[in-house]
N, C-alpha and C positions, 0 to 999 in steps of 0.2 A: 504493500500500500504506500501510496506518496507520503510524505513526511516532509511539511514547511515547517520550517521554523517561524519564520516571519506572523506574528498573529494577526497583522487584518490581510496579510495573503492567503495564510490557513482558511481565516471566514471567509474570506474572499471564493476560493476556491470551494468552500462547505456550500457557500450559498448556492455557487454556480449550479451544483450538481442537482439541488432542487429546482434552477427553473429549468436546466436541461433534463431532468425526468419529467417532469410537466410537457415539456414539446413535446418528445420523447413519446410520453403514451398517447396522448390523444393524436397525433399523427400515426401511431402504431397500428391502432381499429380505426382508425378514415381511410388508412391505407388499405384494409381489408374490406370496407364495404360493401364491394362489387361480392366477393365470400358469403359474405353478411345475408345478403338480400337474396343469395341464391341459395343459402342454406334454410333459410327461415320463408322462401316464397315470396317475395315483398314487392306490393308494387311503388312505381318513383314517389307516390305520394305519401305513403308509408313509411320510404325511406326519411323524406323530411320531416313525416313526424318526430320517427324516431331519434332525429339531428336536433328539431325542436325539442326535446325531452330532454336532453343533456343541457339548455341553455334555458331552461324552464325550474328545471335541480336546484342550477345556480343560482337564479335573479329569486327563489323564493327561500332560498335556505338562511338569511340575513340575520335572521333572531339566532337560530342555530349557529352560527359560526361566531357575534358575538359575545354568547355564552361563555363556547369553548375558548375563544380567543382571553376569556377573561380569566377561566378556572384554571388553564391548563399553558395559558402563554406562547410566544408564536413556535418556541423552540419547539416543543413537546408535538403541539399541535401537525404541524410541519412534517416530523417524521412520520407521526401515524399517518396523516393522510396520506404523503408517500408510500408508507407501504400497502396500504390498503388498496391505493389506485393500482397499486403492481399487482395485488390479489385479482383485484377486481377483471381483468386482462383473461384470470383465467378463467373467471365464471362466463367470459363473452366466449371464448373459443366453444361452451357447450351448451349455449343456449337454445333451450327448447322449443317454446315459442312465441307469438308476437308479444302477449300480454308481458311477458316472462323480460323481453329485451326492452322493451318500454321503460319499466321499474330499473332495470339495469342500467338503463342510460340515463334514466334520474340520479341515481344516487351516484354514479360518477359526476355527474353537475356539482352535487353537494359536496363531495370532495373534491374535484377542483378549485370550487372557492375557496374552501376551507386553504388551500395550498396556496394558493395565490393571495391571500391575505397574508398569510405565515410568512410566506416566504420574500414578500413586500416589505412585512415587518422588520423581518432579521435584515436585511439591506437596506434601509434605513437606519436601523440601530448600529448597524456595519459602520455607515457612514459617519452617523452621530460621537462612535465609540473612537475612531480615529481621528476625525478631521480629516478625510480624504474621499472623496466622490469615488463611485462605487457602483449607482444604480443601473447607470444605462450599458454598460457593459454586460449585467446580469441580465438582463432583455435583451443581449445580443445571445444571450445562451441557450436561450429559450428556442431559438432560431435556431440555432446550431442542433439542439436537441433533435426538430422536428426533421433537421436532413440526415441526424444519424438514424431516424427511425426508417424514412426510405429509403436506406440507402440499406438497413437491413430487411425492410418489408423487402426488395428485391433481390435480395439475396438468398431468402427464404424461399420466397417463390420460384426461383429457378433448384433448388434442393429438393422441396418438398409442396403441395398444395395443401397438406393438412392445418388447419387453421390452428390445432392444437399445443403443436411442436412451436409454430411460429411466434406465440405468444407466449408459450412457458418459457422460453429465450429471451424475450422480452420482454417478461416478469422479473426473469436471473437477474436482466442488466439493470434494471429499475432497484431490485432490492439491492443491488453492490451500490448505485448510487446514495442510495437511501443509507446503508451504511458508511459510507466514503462519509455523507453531510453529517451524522451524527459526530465524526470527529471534530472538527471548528466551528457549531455553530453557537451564537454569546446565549448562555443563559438569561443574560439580562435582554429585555427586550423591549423596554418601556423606549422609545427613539426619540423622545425631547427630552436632556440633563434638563430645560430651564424651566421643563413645565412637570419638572417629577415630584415637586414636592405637589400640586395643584393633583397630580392623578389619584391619589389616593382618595383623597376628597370628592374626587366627582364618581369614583368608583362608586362609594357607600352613597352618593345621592341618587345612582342609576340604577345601583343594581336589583331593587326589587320596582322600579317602574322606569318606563321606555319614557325615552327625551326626543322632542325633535332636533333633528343637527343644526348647527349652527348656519350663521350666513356665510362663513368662510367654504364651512363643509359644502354647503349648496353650491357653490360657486365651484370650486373643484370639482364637484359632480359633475357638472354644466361645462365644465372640460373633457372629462372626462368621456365624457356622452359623445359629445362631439370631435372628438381624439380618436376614440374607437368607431363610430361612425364611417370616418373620412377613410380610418383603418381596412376598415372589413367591407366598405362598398368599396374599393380597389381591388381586392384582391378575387372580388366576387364579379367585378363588371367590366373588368380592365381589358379581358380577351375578347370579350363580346361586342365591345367599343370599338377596339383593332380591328373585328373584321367585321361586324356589318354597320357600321360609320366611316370609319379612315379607310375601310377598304384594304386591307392588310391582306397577304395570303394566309393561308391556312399554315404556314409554316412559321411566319413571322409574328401569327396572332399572338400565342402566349407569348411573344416578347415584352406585351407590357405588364403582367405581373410578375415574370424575371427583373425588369425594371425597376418595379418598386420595391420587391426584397432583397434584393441586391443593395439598391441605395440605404435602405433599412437598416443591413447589416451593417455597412460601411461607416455609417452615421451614428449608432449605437456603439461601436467600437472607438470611436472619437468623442462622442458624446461628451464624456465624463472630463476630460481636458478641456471643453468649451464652457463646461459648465462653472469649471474652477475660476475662469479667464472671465466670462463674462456674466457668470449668475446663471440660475433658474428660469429666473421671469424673463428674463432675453432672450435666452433662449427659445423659449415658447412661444413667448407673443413674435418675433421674430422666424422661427421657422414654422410657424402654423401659418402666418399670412404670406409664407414664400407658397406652402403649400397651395393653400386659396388662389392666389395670382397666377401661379405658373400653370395649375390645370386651367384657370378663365382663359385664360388667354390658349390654350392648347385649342380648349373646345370653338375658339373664335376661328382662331387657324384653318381649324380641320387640318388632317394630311395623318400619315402615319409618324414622320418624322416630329413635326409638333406635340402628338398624342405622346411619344416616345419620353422627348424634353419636360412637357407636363408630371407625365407621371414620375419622370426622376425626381420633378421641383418638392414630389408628394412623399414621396419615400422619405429624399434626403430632410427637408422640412420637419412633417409630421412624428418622425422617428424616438426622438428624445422625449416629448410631449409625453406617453406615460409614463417614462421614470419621475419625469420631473414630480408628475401631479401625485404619482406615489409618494415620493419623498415626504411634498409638503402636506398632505393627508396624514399621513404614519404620525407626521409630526404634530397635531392636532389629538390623538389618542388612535385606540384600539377600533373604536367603536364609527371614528369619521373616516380609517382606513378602508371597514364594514363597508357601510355607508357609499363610498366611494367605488368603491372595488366591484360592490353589487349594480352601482348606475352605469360603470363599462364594460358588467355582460351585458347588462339589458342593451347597452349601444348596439354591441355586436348582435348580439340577437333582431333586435327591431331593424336597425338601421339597412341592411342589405335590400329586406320588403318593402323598405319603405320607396328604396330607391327606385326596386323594380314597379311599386306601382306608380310611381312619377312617370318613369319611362315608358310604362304602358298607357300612361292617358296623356302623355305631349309627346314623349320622345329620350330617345338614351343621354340625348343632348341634354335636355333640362335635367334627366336624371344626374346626372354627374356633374351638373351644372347645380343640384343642389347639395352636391360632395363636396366642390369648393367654397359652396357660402360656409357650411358646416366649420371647415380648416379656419374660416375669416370669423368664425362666434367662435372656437377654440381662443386665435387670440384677442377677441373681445375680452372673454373670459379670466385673459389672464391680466388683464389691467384691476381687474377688483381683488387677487390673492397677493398675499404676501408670500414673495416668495426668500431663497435663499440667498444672502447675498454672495458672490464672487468671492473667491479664497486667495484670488493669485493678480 
């Protein structure tokens, strides 16, 4: 097993390994779908339910994961749900039937929040605990994650077609992950020193009645919303734009969501040195409204070459946007992290229908023409938070 010495590289690396089993599984069974639907009979509409079911888990589990987040803290919380979700991998390779995969794709929703809060948390606290930016690196791992999982879905599938083998392997790799993260992650988890003496206090005011969030919280949501929005209609509309708008060939069409995760990547990897240099809030309100401008102007264009440039401008832009908002949520407590974290499934969840019914009552054009206002309320948004200031 690795061995840092260095301890916010240790965490560093602890953390990594939770968002990359996060990609990791849920690209593992999206990879198998096609498996999926042919073992269980399913038709396409079926299949979306059962996509909706996993994003339905998540936006309702809210109560539930602030509980735990409170009793149990992000550390604890973090591994269980890691391991669980590797369990859970193998209850999907022997599912019965429909009713049976419904329920299963639920309660993977509820663990992935639960993960995705956690694991927000500890990165956060990462950052808080050294004075060194941290986050967006960790969301570049997540990424990384989802290419090691096809890069073994198709490994597997040229070995074997059994769904069962393919998953128990990638179960294996998720529990070594999940063990790898138990080494460096902080026990302490609370991610504001200036607001720790204030947490304890609000703990005992909340913990036997619900609060509404604050106006800070609201307002990171209302990023957030629209962060993941701008996020997941790209990734969802990018191809379909390329060739029946720009007119793209069938070869070039997925070039535009290569585009944007590409630029994603690239930009999540640099992130954290921008962040130090210029702040947070610069960041955001800065590369949300590159995002915003560069697709308007693409969809004015037309062409596949402008659509191309557009969707870079959305990648590179948009990319930093939810570490940032994680950050400054975490820093607010447990419960505005909740709060937050549950408003950007719901983006990702609503936001893609929402687009496709734009584009099915004017056109793909307004569709994604209301992708770009989204990136320009992103940084609307971020003129009203407080963000971090600059370190360098």
């Amino acid at each position: 097993m690795l061995r840092v010495h260095d301890p916010f590289r240790r965490g560093q690396l602890a953390t990594s390994a939770l968002f990359s089993s996060l990609g990791f599984q849920y690209a593992t069974w999206a990879s198998r779908l096609p498996a999926i639907k042919t073992h269980l009979g399913l038709s396409a509409a079926e299949v979306g339910l059962l996509l909706m079911a996993t994003g339905i888990g998540a936006v309702v589990s809210f109560p539930l994961v602030t509980m735990l987040m409170r009793r149990l803290g992000s550390r604890r919380l973090a591994l269980a749900s890691a391991v669980c979700l590797a369990l859970l991998l193998l209850v999907m390779s022997v599912l019965p039937d429909y009713p049976v995969a419904l329920l299963v794709m639920g309660i993977d929703g509820v663990l992935v929040a639960c993960l995705n809060v956690a694991m927000n948390a500890q990165g956060t606290a990462l950052e808080v605990a050294y004075g060194r930016n941290a986050m967006s690196k960790l969301h570049a791992t997540f990424s990384g994650g989802s290419l090691g999982a096809a890069l073994v879905a198709s490994g597997m599938n040229t070995l074997t077609p059994t769904l069962a083998v393919h998953f128990g392997v990638a179960a294996a790799l998720l529990l070594l992950l999940a063990g790898y993260a138990g080494t460096g992650l902080l026990a302490e988890d609370r991610p504001a020193a200036a607001a720790a003496d204030d947490e304890e206090e609000k703990k005992e005011k909340s913990r036997n009645r619900w609060t509404l969030p604050s106006r800070v919280t609201l307002w990171l949501g209302a990023a957030m919303v629209f962060g993941t929005v701008t996020e997941g209609a790209m990734n969802d509309w990018s191809a379909i734009y390329m060739k029946d708008v720009a007119k793209a060939s069938a070869e070039l069409a997925p070039m535009g969501i290569a585009v944007v995760s590409v630029m994603m990547v690239l930009a999540r990897v640099f992130a954290d040195g921008w962040r130090s240099r210029w702040g947070d809030g610069r960041i955001v309100r800065a590369g949300s409204a590159l995002a915003g401008a560069g697709l308007a102007l693409a969809l004015l264009s037309g062409g596949v070459v402008p659509a191309l440039i557009g969707f870079a401008c959305v990648g590179l832009g948009i990319a930093a946007v939810t570490p940032c908002v994680y950050v400054a949520a975490a820093k607010q407590g447990s419960d505005a992290l909740t709060v937050v974290a549950t408003m950007g499934t719901a983006g990702l969840l609503a936001g893609p229908p929402v687009i496709g019914f734009i584009a099915n009552a004017s056109g793909l054009v307004w569709g994604l023409g209301a992708v770009a206002a989204s990136a320009m309320f992103v940084s609307l948004c971020g003129t009203r938070i407080r963000w971090t200031a600059a370190s360098g």
